[in-house]
C-alpha positions as CSV (number, residue, x, y, z in Angstrom):
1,X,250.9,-74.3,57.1
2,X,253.2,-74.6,60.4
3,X,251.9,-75.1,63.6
4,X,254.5,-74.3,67.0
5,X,253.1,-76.0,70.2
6,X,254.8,-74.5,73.4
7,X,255.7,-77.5,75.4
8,X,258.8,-76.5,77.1
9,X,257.1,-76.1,80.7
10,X,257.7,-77.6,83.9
11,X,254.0,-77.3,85.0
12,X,254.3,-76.9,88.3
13,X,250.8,-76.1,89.1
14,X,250.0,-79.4,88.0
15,X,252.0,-80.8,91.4
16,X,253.4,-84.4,91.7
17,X,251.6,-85.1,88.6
18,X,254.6,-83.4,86.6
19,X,257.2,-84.7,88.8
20,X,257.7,-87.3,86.2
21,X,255.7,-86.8,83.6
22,X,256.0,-83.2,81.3
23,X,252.9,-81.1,81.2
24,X,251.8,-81.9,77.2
25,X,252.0,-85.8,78.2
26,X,249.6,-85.8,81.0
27,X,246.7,-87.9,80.1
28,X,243.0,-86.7,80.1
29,X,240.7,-89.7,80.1
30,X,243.5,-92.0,78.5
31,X,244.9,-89.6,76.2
32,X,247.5,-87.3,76.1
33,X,247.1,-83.6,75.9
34,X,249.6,-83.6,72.7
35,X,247.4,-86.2,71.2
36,X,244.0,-83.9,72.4
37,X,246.2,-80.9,70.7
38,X,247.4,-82.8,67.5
39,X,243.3,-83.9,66.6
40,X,242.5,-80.4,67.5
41,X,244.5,-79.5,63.9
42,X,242.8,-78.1,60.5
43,X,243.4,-80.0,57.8
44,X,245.5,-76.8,56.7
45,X,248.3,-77.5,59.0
46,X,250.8,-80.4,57.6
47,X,254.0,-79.2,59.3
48,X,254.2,-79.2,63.2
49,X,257.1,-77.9,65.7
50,X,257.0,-78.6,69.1
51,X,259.1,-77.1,71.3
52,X,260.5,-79.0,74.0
53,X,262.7,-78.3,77.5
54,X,261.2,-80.0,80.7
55,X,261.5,-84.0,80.0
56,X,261.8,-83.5,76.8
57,X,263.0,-86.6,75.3
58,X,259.9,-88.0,76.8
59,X,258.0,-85.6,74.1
60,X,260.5,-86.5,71.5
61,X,259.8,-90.2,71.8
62,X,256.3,-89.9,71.5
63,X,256.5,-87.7,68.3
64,X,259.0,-89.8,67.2
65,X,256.0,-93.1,67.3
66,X,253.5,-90.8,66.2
67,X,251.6,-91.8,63.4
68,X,252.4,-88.3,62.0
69,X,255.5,-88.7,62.6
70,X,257.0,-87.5,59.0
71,X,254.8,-84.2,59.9
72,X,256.4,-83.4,63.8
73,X,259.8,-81.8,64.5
74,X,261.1,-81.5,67.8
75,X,263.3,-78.6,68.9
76,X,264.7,-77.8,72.6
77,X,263.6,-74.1,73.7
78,X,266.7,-71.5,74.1
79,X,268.5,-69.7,76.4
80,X,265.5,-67.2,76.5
81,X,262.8,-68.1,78.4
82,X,259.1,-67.5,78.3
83,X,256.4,-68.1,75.7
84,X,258.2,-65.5,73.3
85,X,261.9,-68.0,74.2
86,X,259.8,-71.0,73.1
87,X,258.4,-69.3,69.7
88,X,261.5,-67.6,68.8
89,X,263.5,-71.0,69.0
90,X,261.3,-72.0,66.2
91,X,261.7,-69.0,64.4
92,X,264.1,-70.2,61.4
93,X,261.3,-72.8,60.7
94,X,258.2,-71.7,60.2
95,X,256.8,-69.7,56.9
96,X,253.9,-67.1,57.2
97,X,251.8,-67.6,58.6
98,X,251.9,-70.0,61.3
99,X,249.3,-71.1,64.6
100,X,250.9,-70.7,67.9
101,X,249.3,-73.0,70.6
102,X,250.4,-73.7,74.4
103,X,251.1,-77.3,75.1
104,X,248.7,-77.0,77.6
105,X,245.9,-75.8,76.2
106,X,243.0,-77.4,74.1
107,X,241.0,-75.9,71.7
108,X,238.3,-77.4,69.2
109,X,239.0,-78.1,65.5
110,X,236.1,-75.3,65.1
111,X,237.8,-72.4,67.0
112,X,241.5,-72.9,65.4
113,X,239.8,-73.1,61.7
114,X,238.2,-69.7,62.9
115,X,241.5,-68.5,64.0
116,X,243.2,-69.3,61.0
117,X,240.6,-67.0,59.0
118,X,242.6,-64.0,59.6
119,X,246.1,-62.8,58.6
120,X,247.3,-62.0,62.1
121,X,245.1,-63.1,65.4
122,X,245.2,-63.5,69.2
123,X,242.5,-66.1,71.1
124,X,240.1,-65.1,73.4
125,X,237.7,-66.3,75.6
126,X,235.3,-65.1,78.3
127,X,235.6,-66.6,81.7
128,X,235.7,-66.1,85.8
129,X,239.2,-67.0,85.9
130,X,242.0,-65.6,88.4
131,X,245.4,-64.7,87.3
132,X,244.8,-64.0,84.2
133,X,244.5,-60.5,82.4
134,X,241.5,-58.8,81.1
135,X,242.1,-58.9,77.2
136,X,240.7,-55.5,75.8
137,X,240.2,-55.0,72.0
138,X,239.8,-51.7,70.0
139,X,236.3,-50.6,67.8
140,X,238.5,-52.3,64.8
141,X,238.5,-55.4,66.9
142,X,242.0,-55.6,67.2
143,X,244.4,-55.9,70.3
144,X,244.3,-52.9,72.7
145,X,245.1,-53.3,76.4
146,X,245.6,-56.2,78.4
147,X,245.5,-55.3,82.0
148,X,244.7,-56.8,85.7
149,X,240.7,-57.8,86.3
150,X,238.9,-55.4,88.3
151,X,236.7,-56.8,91.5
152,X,233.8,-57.0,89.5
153,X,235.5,-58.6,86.5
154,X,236.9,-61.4,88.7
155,X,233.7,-62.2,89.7
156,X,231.5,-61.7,86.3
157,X,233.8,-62.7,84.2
158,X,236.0,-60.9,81.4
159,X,238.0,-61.7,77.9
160,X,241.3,-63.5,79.1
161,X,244.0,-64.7,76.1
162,X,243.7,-68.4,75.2
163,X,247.2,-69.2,74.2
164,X,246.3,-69.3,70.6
165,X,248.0,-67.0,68.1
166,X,248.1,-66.8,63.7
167,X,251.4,-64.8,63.5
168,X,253.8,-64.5,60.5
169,X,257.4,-64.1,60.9
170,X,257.6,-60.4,60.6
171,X,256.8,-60.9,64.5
172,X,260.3,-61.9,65.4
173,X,261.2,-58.5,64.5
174,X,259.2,-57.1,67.5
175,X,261.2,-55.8,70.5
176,X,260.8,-58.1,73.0
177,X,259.0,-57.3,76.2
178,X,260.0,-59.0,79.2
179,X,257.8,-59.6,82.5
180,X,258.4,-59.0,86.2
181,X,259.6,-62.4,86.6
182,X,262.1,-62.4,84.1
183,X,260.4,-64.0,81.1
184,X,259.7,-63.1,77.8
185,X,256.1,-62.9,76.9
186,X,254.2,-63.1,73.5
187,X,251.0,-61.3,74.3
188,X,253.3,-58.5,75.7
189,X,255.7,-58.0,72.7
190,X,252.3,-58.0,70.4
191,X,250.8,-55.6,72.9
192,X,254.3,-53.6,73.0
193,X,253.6,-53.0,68.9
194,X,250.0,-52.5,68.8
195,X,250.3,-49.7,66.2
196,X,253.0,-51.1,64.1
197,X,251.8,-55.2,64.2
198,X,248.4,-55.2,64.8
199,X,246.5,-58.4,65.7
200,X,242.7,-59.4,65.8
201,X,241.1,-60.8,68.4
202,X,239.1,-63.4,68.0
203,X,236.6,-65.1,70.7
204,X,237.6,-68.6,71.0
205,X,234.9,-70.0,73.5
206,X,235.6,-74.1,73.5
207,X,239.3,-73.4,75.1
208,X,240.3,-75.7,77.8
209,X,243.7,-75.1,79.9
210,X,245.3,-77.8,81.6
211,X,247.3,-75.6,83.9
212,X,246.3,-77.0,87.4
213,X,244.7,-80.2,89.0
214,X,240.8,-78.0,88.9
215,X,241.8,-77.4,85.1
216,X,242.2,-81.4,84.2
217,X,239.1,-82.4,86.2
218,X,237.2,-79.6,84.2
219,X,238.5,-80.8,80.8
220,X,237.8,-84.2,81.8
221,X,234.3,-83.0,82.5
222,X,233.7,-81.2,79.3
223,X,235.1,-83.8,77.3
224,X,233.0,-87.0,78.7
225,X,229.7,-84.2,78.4
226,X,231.2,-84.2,74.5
């Protein structure tokens, strides 16, 4: 089984520490996110693609030493940008179905086995974070809304996505939906086909971003607490 890891970003929310280093590379108590991503794997995936854009030969070279190695292809992201730009550059090699991941975001072993229990699926978790959306499901459990928090959301917390998708290629077929600032997003173009591509959501609770200086000294937290 495929897995596609998103690690085209700049990261600039991550400050100077990106400034020479891409986002995926950035080490969390001596080890790299990738490498936190990679052990993160089921057993069930043997083929990995990471897609690469911001400093990317850095990524390349370290696939390129990895002990699995023979398993790792790297591919540059194309002309479209966004989540959706970096999946669909990967689109001519994965099979059905295939795990989506951000390369900047680490889940547990446990939650990605879960994930991969289902056909189609879209990661979930519940937390007090700002900027994200509030993730709603239907009483099937699939994907419904996804829409701004409320006040009291923001502050009690609410189902936000996790970055983590099981997709098969009949996704590429999806009309693309763009956001404000010009990107193309995957949660979007799944939400934009609801009825016609429908997608579980599943709760995902062990998920750890690594999106901004707060995020690395949380992970670092909840890893040393491990």
């Amino acid at each position: 089984m495929h897995a596609v890891i998103l690690a085209a970003g700049k990261g600039t929310r991550l400050a100077s520490l990106t400034d020479e280093t891409p986002k995926s590379l950035i080490s969390i108590l001596g080890k790299p996110v990738l490498e936190r991503i990679f052990e993160s794997l089921p057993a069930t995936i043997t083929e990995i693609i990471v897609v690469t854009k911001y400093k990317e030969e850095q990524i390349h070279a370290y696939c390129k030493n990895h002990p699995r190695a023979s398993d790792i292809v790297c591919i540059s992201q194309g002309e479209m940008s966004g989540t959706l730009g970096a999946l669909v550059s990967a689109a001519t090699l994965v099979s059905s179905p295939f795990l989506v991941i951000n390369g900047d975001d680490i889940h547990s072993q446990k939650d990605l086995s879960r994930l991969l229990e289902h056909p189609r699926a879209f990661g979930v978790t519940h937390r007090k974070s700002h900027g994200y959306h509030a993730i709603e499901k239907n009483t099937d459990g699939y994907l419904e809304n996804m829409r701004p928090q409320t006040t009291t959301e923001e502050t009690a917390g609410v189902f936000i996505a996790t970055g983590a998708y099981i997709l098969d290629v009949d996704f590429f077929a999806l009309p693309p939906k763009q956001l404000k600032n010009g990107e193309y997003g995957i949660p979007h173009t799944l939400l934009g086909s609801k009825e016609t591509y429908p997608v579980r959501i599943i709760d995902m609770p062990d998920w750890m971003p690594v999106n901004t200086p707060e995020d690395l000294k949380d992970a670092e937290r909840t890893i040393t607490s491990q």
